[in-house]
C-alpha positions in Angstrom: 12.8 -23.4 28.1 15.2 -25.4 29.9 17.8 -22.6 31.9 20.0 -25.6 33.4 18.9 -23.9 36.6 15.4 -25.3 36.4 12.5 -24.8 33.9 10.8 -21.7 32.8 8.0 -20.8 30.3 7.6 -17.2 28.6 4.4 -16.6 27.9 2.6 -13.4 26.1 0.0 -11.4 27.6 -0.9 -9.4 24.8 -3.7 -7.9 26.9 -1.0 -6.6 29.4 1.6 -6.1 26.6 4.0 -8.1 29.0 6.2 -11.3 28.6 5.4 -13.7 31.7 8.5 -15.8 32.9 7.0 -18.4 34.8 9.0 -20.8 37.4 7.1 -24.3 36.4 8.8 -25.6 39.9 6.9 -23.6 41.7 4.4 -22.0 39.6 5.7 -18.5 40.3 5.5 -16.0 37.7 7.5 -12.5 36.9 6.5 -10.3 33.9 8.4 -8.1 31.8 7.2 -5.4 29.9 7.1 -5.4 26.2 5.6 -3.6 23.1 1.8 -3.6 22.0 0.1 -6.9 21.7 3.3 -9.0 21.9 2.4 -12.2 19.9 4.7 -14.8 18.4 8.4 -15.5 20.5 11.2 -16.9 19.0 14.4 -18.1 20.8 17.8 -18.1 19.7 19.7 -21.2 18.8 21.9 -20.3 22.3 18.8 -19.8 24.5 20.3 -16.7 25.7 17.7 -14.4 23.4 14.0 -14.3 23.2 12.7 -12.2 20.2 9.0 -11.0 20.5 7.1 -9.4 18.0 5.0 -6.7 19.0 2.2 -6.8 16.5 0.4 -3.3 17.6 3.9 -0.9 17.5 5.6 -2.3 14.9 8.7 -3.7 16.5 10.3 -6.6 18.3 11.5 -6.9 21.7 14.8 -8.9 22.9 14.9 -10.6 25.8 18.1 -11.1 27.7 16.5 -14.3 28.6 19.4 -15.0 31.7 18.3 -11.3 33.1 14.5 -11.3 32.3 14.8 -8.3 30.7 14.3 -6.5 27.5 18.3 -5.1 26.5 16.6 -3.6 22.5 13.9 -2.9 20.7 14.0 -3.1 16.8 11.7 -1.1 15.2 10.3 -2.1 11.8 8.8 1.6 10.9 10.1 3.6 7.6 11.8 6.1 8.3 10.2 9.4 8.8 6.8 7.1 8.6 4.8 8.2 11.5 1.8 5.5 11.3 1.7 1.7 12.3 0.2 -0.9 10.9 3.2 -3.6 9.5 1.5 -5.9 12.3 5.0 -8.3 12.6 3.3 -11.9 13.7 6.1 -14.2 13.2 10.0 -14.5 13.1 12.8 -16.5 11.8 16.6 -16.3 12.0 18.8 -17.3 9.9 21.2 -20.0 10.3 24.0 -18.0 11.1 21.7 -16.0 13.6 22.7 -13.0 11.9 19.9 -11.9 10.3 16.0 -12.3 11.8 13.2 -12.3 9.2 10.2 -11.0 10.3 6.6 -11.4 8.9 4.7 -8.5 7.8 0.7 -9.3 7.9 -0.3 -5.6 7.5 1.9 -5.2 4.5 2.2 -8.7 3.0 5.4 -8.9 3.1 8.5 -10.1 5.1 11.5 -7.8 6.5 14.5 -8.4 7.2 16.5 -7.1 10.0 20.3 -7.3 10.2 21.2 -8.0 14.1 24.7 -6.4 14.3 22.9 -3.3 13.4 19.6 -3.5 14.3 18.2 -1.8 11.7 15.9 -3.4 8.4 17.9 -4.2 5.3 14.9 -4.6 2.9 11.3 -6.2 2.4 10.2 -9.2 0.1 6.5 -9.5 -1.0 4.4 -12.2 0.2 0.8 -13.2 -0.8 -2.1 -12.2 1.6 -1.4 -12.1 5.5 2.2 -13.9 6.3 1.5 -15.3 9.5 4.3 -18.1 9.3 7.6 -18.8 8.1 11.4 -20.8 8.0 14.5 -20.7 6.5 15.8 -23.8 5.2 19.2 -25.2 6.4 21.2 -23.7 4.5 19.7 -20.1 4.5 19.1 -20.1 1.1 15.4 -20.5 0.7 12.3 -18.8 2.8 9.3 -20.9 3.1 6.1 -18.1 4.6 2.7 -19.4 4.9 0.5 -16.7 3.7 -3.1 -17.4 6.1 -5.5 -15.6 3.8 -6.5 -15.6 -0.3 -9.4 -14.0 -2.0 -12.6 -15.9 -1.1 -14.2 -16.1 -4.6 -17.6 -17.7 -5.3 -19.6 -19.4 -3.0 -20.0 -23.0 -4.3 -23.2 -23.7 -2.7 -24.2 -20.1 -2.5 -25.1 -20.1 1.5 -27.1 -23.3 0.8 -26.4 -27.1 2.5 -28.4 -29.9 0.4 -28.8 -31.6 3.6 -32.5 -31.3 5.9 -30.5 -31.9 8.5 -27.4 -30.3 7.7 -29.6 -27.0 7.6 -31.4 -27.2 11.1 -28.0 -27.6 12.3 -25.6 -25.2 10.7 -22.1 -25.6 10.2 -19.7 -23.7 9.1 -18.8 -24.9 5.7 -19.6 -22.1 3.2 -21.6 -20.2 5.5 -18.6 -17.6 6.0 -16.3 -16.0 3.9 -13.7 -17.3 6.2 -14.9 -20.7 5.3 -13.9 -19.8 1.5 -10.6 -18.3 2.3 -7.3 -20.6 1.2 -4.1 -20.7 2.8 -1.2 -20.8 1.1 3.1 -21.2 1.1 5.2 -18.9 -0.9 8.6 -20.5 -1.6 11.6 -17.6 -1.9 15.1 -18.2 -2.9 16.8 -15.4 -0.9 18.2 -12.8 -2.7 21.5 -11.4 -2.1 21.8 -7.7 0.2 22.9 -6.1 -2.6 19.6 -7.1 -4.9 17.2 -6.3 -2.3 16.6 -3.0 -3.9 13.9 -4.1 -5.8 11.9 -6.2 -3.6 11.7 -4.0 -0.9 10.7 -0.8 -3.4 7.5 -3.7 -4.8 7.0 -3.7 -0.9 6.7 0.0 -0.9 4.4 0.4 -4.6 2.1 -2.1 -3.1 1.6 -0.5 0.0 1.2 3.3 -1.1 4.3 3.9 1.1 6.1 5.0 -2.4 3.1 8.1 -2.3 2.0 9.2 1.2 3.4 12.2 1.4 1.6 13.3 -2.1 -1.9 15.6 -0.8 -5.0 13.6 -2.9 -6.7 16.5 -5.0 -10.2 14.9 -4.1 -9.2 14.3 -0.4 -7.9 18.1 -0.6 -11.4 19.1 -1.4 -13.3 16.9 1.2 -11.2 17.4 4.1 -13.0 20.3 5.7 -16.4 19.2 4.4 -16.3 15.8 6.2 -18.4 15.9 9.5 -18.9 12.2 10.1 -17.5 8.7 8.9 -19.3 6.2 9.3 -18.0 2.4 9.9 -20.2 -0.3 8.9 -18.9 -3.7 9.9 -20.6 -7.3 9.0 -19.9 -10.6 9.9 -18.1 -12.5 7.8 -20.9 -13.9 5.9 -20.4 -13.6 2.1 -22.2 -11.1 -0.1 -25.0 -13.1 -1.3 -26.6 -14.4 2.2 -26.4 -10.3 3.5 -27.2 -8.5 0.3 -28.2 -11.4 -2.2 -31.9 -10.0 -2.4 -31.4 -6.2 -3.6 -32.1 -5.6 -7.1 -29.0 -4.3 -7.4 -26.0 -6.0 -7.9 -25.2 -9.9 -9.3 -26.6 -11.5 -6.0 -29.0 -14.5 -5.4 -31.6 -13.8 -3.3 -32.3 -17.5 -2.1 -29.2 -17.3 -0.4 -30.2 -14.5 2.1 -33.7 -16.3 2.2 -31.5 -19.2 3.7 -29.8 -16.8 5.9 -32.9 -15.4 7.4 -34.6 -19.5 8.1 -31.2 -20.2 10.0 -31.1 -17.0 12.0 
């Protein structure tokens, strides 16, 4: 960023939940402290804002980018909500810098937040994980790139057709992540007035429209639960981990494949 004064970089930390300003001149750094894992920074049209989204709390910081110093914070929690978990990733403004539009990974959705107030107007549903987005020119249209889709079938089930491919493994339909397929959603902007029913498809998505109902079944098992138990695998996909049970539609030469690379 270019101060007129001389040059300055703002870089994350999300380990330190911190914004570094650093003098490239001299190499000198300041920091300034943000939310949880700050990640993606977006700065205004007049270079006098920095907006960072905090992805672990929910909110964004602004920078008063002449000061070095955060002058708000916008939260992007419901209200009376007392969880996290929208994870904000990436932001847009809108032409007329009045309104920023903030992606929603946790949520798959988008929000919009009105600047003069501060406060969210509404939510519009994406596809799987936002992590990217614009607004065209005239502030008509949102373009969000959506980083995650249902993996589906694995076209070589965990198999390469190459000797040589095999000794050396790659990772080309090794790994669900392999499988996964990005994709843009195109959004003519509705008006404030019509956001309504976006943001309540937001909500019914979500389970925010329900929270506060008690689960019979959860009612029952809440004082009988001792332990939970988190298993966590790689990303492999279902039929090199569990593609020789008997149970289940899985093919067991996959895992056998799995089990010669490992």
């Amino acid at each position: 960023k270019n101060t007129g004064a001389g040059l300055k970089a703002f870089v994350t930390s999300q380990r330190d939940n911190e914004v570094m300003v650093v003098d490239l001149q001299i190499g000198t750094f300041s920091t300034i402290p943000v939310g949880v894992s700050p990640s993606r920074l977006l700065l205004s049209a007049d270079e006098q804002q920095l907006f960072v989204a905090n992805s672990e709390s929910d909110s964004i910081s602004i920078i008063d980018t002449s000061q070095n110093r955060v002058t708000q914070t916008l939260s992007l929690a419901r209200r009376n909500y007392p969880y996290i978990g929208s994870m904000p990733n990436a932001m847009a403004l809108s032409p007329d810098g009045g309104t920023l539009y903030v992606t929603l990974a946790g949520e798959n959705a988008v929000a919009l937040v009105n600047l003069k107030t501060g406060r969210v107007t509404g939510r519009i549903p994406t596809a799987w994980y936002p992590n990217a987005l614009s607004v065209s020119q005239d502030g008509k249209t949102l373009y969000v790139v959506n980083a995650k889709s249902p993996s589906g079938p694995n076209p070589a089930g965990g198999r390469t057709t190459d000797a040589a491919e095999a000794r050396n493994t790659t990772f080309r339909n090794e790994y669900v992540l392999a499988l996964n397929k990005a994709g843009i959603t195109v959004i003519p902007l509705p008006n404030r007035r019509d956001l309504n029913r976006p943001s309540r498809l937001v909500n019914h998505n979500n389970g925010f429209d329900k929270w506060r109902r008690i689960d019979p079944v959860m009612k029952q098992l809440a004082n009988k639960i001792e332990h939970v138990v988190y298993i966590i695998k790689e990303n492999r996909t279902y039929d090199q981990v569990l593609g020789d049970l008997p149970v289940g539609n899985g093919d067991p030469r996959s895992e056998e494949h799995t089990s010669e690379l490992q």
